[in-house]
C-alpha positions as CSV (number, residue, x, y, z in Angstrom):
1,X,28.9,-32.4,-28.4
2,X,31.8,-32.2,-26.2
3,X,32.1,-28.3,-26.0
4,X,35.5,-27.7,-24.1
5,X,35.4,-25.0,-21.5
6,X,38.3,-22.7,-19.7
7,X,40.7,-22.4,-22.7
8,X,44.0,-20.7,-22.0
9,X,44.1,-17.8,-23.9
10,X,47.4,-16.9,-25.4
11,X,48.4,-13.6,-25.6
12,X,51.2,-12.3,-28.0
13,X,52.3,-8.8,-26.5
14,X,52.8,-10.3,-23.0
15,X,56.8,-10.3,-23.6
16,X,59.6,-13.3,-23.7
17,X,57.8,-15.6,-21.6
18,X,54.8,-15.9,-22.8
19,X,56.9,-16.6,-26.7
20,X,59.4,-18.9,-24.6
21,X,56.1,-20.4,-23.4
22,X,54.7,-21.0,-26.8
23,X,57.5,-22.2,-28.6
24,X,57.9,-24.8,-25.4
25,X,54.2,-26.1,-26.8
26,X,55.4,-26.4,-30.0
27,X,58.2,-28.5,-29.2
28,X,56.3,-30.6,-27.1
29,X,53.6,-31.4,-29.7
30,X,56.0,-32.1,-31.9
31,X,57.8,-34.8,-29.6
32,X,54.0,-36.0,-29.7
33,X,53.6,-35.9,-33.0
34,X,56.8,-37.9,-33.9
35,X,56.7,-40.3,-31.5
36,X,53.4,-41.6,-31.5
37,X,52.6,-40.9,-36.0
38,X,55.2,-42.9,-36.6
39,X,57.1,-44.8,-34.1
40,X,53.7,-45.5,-31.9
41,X,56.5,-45.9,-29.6
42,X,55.0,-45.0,-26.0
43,X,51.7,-42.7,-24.9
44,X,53.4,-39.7,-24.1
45,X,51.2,-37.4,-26.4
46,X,50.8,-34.0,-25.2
47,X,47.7,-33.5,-23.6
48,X,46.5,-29.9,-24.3
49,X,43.1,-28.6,-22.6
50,X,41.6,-27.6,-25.9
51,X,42.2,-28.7,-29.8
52,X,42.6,-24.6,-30.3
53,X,45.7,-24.8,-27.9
54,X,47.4,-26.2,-30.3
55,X,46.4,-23.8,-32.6
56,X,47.7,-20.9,-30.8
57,X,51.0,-22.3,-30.1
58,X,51.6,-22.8,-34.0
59,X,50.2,-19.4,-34.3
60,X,53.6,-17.9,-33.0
61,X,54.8,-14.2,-32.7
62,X,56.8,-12.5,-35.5
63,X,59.7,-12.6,-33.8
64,X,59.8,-16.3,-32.5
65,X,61.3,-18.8,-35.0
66,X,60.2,-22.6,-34.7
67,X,61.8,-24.6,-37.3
68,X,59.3,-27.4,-38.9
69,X,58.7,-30.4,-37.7
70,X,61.4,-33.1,-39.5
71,X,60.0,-36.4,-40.2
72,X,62.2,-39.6,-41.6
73,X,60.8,-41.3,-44.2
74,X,59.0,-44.4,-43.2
75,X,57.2,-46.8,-46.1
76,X,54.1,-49.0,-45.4
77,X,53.6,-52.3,-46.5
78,X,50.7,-53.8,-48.6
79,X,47.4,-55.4,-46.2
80,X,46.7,-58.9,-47.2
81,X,44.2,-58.8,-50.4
82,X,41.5,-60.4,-48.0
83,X,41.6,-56.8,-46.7
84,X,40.0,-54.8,-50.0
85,X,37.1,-54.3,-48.9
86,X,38.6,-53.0,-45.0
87,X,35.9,-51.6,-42.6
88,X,37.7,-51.2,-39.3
89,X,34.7,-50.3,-36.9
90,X,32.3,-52.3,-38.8
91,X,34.5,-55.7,-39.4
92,X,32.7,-59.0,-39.8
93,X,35.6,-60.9,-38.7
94,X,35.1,-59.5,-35.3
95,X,31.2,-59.6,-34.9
96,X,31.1,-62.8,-33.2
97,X,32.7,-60.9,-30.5
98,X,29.3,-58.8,-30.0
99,X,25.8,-59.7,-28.9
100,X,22.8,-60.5,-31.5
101,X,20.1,-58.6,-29.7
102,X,18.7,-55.8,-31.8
103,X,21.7,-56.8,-34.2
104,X,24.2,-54.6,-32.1
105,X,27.4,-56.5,-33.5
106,X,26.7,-54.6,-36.9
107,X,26.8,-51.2,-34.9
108,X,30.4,-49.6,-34.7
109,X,33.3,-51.7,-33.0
110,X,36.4,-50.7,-33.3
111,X,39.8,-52.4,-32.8
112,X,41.7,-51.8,-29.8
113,X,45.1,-50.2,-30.6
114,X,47.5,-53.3,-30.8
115,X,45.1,-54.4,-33.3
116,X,44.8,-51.1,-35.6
117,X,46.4,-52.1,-39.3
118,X,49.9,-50.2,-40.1
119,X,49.2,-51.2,-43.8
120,X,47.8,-50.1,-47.1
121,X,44.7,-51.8,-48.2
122,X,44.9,-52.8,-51.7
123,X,42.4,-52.4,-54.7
124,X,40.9,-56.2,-56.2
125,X,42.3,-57.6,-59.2
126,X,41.3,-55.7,-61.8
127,X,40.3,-52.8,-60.4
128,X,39.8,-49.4,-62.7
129,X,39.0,-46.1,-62.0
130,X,35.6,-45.3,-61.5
131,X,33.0,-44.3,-64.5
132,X,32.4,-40.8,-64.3
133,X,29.1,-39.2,-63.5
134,X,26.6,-39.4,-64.3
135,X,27.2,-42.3,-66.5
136,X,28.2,-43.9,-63.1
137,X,24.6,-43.9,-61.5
138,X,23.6,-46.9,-64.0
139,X,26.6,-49.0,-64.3
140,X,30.1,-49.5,-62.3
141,X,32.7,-51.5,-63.0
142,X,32.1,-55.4,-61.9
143,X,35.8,-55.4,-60.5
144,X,35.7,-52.8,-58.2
145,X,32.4,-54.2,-56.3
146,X,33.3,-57.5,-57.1
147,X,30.2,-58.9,-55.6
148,X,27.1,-60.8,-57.4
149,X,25.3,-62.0,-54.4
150,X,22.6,-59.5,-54.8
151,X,22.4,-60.0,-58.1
152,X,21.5,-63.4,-58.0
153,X,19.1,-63.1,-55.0
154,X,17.2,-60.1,-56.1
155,X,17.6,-61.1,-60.3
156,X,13.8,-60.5,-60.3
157,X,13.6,-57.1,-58.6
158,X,15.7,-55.5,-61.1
159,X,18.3,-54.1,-58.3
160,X,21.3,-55.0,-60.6
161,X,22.2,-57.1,-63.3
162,X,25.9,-58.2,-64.1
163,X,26.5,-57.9,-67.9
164,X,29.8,-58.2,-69.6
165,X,32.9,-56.5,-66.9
166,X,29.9,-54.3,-65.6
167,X,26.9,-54.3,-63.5
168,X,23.6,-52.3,-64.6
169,X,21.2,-50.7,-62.6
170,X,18.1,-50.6,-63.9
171,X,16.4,-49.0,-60.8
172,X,14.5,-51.9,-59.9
173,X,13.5,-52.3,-56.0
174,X,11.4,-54.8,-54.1
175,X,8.7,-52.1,-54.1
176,X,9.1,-50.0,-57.3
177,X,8.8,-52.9,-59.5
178,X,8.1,-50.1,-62.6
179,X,11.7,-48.3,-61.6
180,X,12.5,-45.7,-59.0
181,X,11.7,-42.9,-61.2
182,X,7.9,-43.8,-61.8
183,X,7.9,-45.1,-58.0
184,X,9.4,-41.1,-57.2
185,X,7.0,-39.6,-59.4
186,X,4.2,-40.9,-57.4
187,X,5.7,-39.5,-54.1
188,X,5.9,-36.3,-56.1
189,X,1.9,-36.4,-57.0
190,X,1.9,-37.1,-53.3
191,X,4.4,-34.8,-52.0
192,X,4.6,-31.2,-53.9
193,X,7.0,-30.5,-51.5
194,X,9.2,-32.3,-53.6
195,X,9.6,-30.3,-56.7
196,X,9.3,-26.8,-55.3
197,X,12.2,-27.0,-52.5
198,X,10.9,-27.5,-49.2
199,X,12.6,-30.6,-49.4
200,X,16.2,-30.8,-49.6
201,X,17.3,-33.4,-47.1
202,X,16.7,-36.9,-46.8
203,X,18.2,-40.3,-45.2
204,X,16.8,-43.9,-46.8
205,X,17.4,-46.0,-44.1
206,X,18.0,-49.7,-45.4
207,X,18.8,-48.4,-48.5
208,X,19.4,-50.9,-51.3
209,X,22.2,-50.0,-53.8
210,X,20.8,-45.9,-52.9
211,X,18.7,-46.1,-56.2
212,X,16.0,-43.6,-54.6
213,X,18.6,-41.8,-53.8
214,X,20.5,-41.5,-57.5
215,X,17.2,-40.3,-58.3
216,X,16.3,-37.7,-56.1
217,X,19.4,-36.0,-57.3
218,X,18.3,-35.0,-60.6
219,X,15.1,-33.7,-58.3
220,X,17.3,-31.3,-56.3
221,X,17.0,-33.8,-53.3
222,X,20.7,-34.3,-51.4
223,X,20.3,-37.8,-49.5
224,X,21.7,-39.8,-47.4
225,X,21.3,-43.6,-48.0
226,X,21.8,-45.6,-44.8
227,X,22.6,-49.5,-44.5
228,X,24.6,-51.9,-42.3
229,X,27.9,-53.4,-43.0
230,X,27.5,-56.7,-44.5
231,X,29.1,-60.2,-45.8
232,X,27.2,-60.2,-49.0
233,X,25.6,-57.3,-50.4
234,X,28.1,-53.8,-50.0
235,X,24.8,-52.2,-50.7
236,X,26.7,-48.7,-49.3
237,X,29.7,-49.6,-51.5
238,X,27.3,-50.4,-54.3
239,X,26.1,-46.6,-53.6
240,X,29.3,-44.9,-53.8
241,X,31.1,-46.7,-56.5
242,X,27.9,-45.1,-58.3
243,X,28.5,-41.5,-57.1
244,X,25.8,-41.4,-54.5
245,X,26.0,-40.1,-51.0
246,X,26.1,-43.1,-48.3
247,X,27.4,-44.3,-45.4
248,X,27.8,-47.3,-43.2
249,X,24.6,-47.5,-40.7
250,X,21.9,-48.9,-38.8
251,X,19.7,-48.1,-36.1
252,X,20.6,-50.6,-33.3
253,X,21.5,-49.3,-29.7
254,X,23.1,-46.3,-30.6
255,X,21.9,-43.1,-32.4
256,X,22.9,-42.5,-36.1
257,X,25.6,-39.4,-36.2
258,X,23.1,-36.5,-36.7
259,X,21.7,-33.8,-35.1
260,X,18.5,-33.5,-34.4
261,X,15.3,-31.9,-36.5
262,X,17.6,-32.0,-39.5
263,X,16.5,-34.3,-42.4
264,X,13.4,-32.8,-44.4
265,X,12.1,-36.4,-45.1
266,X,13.0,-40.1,-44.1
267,X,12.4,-43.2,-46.6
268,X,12.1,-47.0,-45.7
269,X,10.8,-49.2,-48.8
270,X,10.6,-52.4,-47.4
271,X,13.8,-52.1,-45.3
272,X,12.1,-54.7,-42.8
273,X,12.7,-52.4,-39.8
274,X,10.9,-53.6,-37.0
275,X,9.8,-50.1,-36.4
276,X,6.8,-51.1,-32.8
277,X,9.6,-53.1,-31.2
278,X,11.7,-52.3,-28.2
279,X,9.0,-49.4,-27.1
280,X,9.4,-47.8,-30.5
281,X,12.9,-46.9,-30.3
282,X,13.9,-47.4,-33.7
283,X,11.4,-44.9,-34.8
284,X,11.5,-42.3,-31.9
285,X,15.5,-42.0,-33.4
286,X,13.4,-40.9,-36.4
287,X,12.2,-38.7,-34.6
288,X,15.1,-37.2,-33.3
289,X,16.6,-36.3,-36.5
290,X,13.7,-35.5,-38.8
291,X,12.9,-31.7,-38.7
292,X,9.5,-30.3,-37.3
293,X,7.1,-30.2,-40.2
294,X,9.0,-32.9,-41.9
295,X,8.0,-36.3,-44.1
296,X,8.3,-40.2,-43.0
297,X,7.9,-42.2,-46.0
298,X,6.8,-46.0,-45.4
299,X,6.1,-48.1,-48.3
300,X,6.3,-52.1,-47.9
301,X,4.3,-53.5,-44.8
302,X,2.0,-53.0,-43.1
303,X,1.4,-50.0,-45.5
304,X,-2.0,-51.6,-48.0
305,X,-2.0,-54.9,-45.8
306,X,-5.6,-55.3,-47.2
307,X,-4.1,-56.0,-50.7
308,X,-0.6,-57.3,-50.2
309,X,-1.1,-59.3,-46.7
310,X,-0.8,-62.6,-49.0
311,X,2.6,-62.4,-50.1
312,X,4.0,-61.3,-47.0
313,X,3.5,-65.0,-45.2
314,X,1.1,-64.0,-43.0
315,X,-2.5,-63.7,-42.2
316,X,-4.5,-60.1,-42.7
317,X,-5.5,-60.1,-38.4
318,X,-1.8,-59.7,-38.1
319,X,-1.2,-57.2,-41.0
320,X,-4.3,-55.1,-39.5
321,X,-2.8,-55.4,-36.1
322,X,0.8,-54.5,-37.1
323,X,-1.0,-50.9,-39.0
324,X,-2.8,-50.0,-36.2
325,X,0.1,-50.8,-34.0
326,X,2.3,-48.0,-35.8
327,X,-0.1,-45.6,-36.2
328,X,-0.7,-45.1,-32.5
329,X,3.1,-44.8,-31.8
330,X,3.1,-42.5,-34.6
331,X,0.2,-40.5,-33.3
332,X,1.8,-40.5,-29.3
333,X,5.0,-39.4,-31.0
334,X,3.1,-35.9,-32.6
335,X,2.7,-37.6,-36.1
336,X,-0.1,-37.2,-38.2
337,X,-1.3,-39.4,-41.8
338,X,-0.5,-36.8,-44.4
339,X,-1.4,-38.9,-47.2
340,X,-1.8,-42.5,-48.5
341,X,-1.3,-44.3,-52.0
342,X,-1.6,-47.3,-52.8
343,X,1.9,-49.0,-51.0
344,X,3.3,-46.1,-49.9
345,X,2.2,-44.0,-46.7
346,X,3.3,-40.6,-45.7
347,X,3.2,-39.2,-42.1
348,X,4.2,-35.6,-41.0
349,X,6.3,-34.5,-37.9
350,X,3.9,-32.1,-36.3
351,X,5.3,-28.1,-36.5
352,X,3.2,-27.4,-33.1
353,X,5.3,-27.7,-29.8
354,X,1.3,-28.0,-27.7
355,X,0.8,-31.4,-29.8
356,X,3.5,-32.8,-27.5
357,X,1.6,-32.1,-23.9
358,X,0.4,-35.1,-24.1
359,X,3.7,-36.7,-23.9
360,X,4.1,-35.2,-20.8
361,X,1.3,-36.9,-18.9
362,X,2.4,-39.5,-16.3
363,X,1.0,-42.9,-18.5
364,X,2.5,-41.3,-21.4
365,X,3.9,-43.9,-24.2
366,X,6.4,-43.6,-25.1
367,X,7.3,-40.8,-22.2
368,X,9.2,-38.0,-22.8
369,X,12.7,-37.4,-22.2
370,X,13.8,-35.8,-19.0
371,X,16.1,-32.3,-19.8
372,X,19.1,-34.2,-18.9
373,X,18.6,-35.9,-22.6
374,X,20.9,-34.0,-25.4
375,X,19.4,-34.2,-28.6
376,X,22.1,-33.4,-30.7
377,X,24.8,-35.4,-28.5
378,X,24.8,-38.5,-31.4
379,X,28.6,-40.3,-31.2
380,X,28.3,-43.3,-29.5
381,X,25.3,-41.9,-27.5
382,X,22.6,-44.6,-26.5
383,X,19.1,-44.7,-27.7
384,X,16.2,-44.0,-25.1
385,X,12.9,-44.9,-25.5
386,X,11.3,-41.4,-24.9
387,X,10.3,-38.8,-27.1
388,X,12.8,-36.1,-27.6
389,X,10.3,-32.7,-27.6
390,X,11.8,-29.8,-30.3
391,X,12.8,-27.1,-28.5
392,X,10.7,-23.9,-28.8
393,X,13.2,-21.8,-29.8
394,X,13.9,-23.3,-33.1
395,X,10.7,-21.7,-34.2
396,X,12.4,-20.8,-38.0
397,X,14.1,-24.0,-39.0
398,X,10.6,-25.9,-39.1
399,X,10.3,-26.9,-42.3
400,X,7.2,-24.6,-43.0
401,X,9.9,-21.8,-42.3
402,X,12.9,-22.2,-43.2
403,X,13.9,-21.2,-46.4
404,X,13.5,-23.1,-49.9
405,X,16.2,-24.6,-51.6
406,X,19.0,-22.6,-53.0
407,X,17.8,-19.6,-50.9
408,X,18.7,-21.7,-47.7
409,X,21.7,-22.5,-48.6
410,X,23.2,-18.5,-47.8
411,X,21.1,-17.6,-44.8
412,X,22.0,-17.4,-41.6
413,X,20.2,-20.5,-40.2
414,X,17.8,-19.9,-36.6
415,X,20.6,-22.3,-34.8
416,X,23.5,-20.6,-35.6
417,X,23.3,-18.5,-32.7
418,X,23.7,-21.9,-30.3
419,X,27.2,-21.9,-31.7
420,X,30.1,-20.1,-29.9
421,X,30.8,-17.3,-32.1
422,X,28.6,-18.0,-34.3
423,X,26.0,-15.5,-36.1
424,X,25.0,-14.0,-39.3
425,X,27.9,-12.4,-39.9
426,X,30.3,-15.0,-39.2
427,X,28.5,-17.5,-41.8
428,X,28.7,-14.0,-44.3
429,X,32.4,-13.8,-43.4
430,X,33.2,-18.1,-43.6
431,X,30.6,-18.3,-47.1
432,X,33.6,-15.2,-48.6
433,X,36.6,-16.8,-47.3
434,X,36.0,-20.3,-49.0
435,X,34.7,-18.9,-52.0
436,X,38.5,-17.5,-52.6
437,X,40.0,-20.6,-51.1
438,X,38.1,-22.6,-53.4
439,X,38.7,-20.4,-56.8
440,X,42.6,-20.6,-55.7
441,X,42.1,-24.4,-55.3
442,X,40.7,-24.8,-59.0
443,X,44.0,-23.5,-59.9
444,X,46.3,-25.4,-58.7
445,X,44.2,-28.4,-58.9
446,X,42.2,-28.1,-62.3
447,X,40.0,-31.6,-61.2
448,X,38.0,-29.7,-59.2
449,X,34.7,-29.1,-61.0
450,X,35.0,-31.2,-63.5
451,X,33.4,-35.1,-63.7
452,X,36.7,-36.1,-62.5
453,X,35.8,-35.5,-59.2
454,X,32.4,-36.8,-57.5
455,X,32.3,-37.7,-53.7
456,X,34.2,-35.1,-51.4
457,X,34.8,-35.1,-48.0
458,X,35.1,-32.1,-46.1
459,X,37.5,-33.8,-43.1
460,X,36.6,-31.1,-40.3
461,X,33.9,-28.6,-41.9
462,X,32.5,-25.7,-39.4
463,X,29.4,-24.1,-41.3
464,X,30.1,-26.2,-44.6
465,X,31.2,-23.2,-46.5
466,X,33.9,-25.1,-48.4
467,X,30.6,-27.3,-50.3
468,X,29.0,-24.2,-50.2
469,X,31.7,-22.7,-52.6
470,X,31.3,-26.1,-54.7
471,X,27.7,-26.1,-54.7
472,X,27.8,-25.6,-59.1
473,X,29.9,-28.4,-59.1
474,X,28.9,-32.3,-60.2
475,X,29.6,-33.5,-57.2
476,X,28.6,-33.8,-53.5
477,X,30.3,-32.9,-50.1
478,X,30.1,-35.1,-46.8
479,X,30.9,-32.6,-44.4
480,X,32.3,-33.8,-41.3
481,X,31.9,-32.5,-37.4
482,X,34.6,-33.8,-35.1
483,X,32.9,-35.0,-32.0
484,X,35.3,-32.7,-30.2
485,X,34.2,-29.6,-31.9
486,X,32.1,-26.7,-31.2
487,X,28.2,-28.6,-32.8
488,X,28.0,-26.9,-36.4
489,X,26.2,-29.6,-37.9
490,X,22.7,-28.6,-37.7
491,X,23.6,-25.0,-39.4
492,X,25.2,-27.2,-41.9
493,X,21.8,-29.1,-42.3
494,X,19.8,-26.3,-42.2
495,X,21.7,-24.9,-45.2
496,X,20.2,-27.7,-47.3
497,X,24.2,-30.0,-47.1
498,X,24.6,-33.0,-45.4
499,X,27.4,-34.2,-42.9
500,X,27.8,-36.5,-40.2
501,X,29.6,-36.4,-36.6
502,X,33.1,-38.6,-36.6
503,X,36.1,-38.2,-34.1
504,X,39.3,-38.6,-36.3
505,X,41.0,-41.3,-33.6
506,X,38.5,-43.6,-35.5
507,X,38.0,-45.1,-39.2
508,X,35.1,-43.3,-40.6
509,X,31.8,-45.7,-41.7
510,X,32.8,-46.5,-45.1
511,X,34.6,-48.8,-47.4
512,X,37.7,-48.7,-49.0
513,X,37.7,-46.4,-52.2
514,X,34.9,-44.8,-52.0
515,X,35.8,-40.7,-52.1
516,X,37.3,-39.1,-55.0
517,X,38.7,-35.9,-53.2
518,X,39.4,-35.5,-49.1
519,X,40.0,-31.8,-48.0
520,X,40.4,-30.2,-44.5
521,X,41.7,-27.2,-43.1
522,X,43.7,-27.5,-40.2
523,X,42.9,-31.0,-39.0
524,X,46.5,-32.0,-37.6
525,X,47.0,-29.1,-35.8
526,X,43.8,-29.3,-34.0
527,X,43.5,-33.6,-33.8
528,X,47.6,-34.4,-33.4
529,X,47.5,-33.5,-29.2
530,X,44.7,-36.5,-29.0
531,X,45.1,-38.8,-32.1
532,X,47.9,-40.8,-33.6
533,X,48.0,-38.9,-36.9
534,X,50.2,-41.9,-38.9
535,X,46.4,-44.0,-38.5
536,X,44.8,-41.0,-39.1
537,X,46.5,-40.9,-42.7
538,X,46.8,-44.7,-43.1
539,X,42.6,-44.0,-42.9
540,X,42.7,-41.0,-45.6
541,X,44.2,-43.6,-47.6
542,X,41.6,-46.4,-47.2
543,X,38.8,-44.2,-48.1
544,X,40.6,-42.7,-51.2
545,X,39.9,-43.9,-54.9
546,X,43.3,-44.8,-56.6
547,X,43.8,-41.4,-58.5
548,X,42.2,-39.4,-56.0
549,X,43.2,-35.9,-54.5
550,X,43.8,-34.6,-51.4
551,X,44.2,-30.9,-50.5
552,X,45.4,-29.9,-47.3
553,X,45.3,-27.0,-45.6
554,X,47.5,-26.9,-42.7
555,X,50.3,-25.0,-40.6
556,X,53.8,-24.7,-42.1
557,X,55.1,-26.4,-39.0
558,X,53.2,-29.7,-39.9
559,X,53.6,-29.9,-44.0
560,X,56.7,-31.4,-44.5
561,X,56.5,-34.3,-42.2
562,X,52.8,-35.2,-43.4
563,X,54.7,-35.0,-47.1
564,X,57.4,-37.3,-46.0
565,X,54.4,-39.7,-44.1
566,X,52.4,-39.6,-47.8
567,X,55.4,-40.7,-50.0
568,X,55.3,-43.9,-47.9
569,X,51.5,-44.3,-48.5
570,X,53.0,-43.9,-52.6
571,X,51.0,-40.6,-53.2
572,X,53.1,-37.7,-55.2
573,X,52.2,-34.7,-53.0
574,X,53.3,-30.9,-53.8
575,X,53.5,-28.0,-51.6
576,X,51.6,-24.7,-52.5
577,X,51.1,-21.0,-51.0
578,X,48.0,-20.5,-49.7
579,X,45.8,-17.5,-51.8
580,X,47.5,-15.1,-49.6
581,X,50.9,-16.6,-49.7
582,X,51.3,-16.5,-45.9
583,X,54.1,-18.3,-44.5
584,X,52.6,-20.0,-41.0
585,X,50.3,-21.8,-43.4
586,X,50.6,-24.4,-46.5
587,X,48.7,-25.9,-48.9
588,X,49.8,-30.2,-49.4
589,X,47.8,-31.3,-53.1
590,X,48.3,-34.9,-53.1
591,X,47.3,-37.9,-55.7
592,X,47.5,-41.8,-54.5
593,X,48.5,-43.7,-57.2
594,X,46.3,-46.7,-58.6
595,X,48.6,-49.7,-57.5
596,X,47.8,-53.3,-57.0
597,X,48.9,-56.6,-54.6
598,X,52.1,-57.7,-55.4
599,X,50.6,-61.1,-56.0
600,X,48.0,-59.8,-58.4
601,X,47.3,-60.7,-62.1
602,X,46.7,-56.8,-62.7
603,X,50.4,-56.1,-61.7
């Protein structure tokens, strides 16, 4: 992560011109922030040294009186209705700009500035809220995934079926053609690890419309389904309009946004990953993120070639030759065959650091990485074909060690101490503070915890403690890392919640609609020296159901002006005290309306 170093520390008792000093930053960040949110008039932003600078400067003495920042309204106009379904990074209008090899023009592109949108993307015709979970997991509304092609080319896989205004899922996949949950209860009579906790943590990668992933929920198994933007299918928009965790993925040229020696277990059914190519890369990225001790799950070929070689249009030589070719990258990469049924194979991440000195050997293959390699660095980071060894002092977050689910989920991870600041009894201290944050939110905001609410986003999480506080709740928390922050991720995966990097100058890798409630504490204040914040909420409002909430936590100085911003985005926002009723910081509850194009039959 991009750690920043030599902060200026501010220091309150140093007399008038340190306070003259401070309120100077203030008024400069504001300049920044008025200019460039909503004018995006020239680059003059005010470049601080560190996110936290900002911070400090809101953070103001007693006796030092900055008046808030004073926005005009402004009022955004609608996108075309070719843009509901909106995916800035991951656009297919713009992939013939990128290269084919190793499908790199699905991987994340995004526009250059003079081609960001300054509009509101608009629901489809028809479009209703959401059924609720968990009714949602078998059927959504056909309008708001208005999209049959999967339907008609996997009609005899049971993936879908379109009935009436609504489409089914039956839990049908190319290689569960009995359902998901009798295909999952064979991985349980495989896996024990399954039912008693060790596993918490998952990522399906080419993962359908996520039904192994609905499933695994009931199961106590938090997942997160991976698949690529595409023209057809919205297989991750499928996913969430169903109230399952997803995002917008592949493994390409770049590594996924995780840290490493997180997941407890990674899933491909048939997702037709071409896992020996390119020196193994795609699965020593696997590799990177699955936790020592942990589960690959590989059902589909070459897994039972002997039986199934005929109706995969090729000969049994080549289905022998493509098995034996994965288990020996397997093997050089510390992997061992834990056990094998039928179409589906199971390999384990070795827990022993010695396993790896063969990697180290000069005609090592794959080779290992040199140190220079950072295994958690995962925005925009290149993937190397070497083998990323676990480092030795992670010891306790092995799977073997680290504790089962719920108990994980309040101790101090091993990894906490690699954070600044971080140790036990600053996770103790977070874990309190967002437990009364949370129980204050409920009351101003009775939604939360009730089936009105299923996909969250924490916008700028540290040890996930906000989803921590939730964790009784029917719903699930992405928790989000900025790329520019201190790397808390891994505690938050070792806690048994899952998260992703992003950096807030970007659209995150979803689609339109797809999150019920978006939280975070702060964000502006620490983001507005580096990003334009009117994109920043012209996002928050692409990735927002109609009727959905957003609570935010921020400094008085910023409140009103991101209130006058909203109206123009037509949410009805309120300001509240915080649970201590302090006046440097506000809470914003916000609800976007469910509105449709002007030239729509639903108007």
């Amino acid at each position: 992560m991009k750690n920043k170093d030599g902060k200026p520390i501010y220091q309150p008792d140093k007399g008038p011109r340190v306070v003259s000093m401070a309120t100077m930053l203030i008024v400069l960040c504001g300049f920044s922030f008025y200019l460039g949110g909503i004018f995006s008039c020239e680059k003059n932003q005010f470049e601080a040294k560190d996110a936290n600078d900002v911070a400090r400067a809101v953070s103001v003495p007693k006796e030092s009186t900055v008046s808030p920042l004073q926005i005009k309204s402004v009022t955004f106009v609608e996108c075309s209705i070719e843009y509901q379904d909106y995916t800035p990074c991951t656009d297919p209008r713009r992939w013939k700009k990128y290269g084919l090899h190793r499908l790199t023009f699905m991987e994340r592109h995004c526009p250059p500035a003079f081609e960001r949108k300054e509009c509101l993307v608009p629901p489809p015709d028809g479009y209703k809220p959401p059924i609720k979970w968990p009714k949602s997991r078998d059927e959504c509304w056909y309008r708001n995934v208005p999209y049959d092609w999967i339907n008609k080319q996997k009609s005899n896989q049971n993936w879908l079926r379109k009935q009436g205004e609504k489409f089914f899922f039956p839990g049908g996949g190319t290689m569960f053609p009995k359902g998901v949950g009798h295909y999952v209860d064979i991985m349980q009579e495989m896996l024990p690890e399954l039912r008693d906790g060790t596993i918490r943590t998952a990522i399906d990668t080419g993962c359908g419309v996520a039904s192994w992933g609905g499933d695994l929920l009931d199961r106590g198994v938090l997942t997160v389904s991976l698949a690529p933007r595409d023209n057809h299918e919205a297989q991750v928009q499928f996913a969430l309009e169903r109230g399952i965790p997803a995002i917008l993925g592949i493994i390409s040229t770049q590594r996924l946004p995780f840290p490493s020696n997180s997941f407890d277990m990674a899933h491909c059914s048939r997702c037709l990953i071409p896992w020996t190519e390119f020196g193994g890369i795609y699965l020593l990225e696997i590799h990177r993120i699955l936790r020592p001790g942990g589960f690959w799950v590989l059902s589909g070929p070459p897994v039972n070639y002997e039986n199934r070689w005929r109706g995969w249009n090729t000969t049994i030589e080549e289905q022998r030759s493509d098995y034996e070719k994965l288990q020996d990258l397997l093997t050089s990469m510390c992997f061992k065959l834990h056990v094998k049924k039928d179409d589906i194979a199971v390999w384990r991440k070795s827990s022993d650091n010695s396993c790896y000195n063969s990697v180290s050997e000069p005609d090592a293959y794959p080779p290992k990485c040199d140190d220079s390699v950072e295994p958690d660095q995962a925005w925009y980071t290149p993937l190397r074909s070497c083998v990323i060894v676990p480092t030795p002092k992670i010891k306790k977050s092995v799977l073997e060690s680290i504790p089962k689910w719920p108990e994980r989920l309040h101790v101090a991870p091993e990894r906490i101490s690699s954070v600044p600041g971080g140790s036990v009894s600053a996770l103790k201290h977070d874990d309190s503070k967002w437990k009364v944050r949370v129980k204050h939110y409920k009351k101003l905001l009775p939604a939360i915890g009730t089936d009105d609410i299923r996909n969250v986003m924490d916008m700028n999480t540290v040890y996930g403690g906000f989803a921590a506080a939730l964790i009784g709740s029917p719903l699930w928390v992405m928790n989000v890392v900025s790329s520019y922050a201190p790397n808390t991720l891994p505690v938050v995966y070792d806690r048994g919640l899952i998260g992703a990097y992003h950096d807030w100058c970007e659209a995150f890798s979803t689609y339109p609609r797809t999150y019920d409630l978006l939280h975070f504490d702060g964000l502006f204040t620490a983001e507005s020296h580096r990003c334009d914040m009117k994109y920043l909420l012209l996002e928050m409002d692409r990735i927002l159901r109609p009727k959905g909430y957003v609570v935010m936590r921020e400094s008085a100085y910023f409140v009103d002006a991101v209130a006058s911003i909203a109206k123009g985005m037509r949410w009805s926002c309120r300001k509240e005290n915080t649970e201590y009723n302090v006046d440097k910081e506000k809470l914003l509850i916000c609800q976007k309306k469910l509105w449709y194009y002007s030239n729509s039959s639903s108007r």
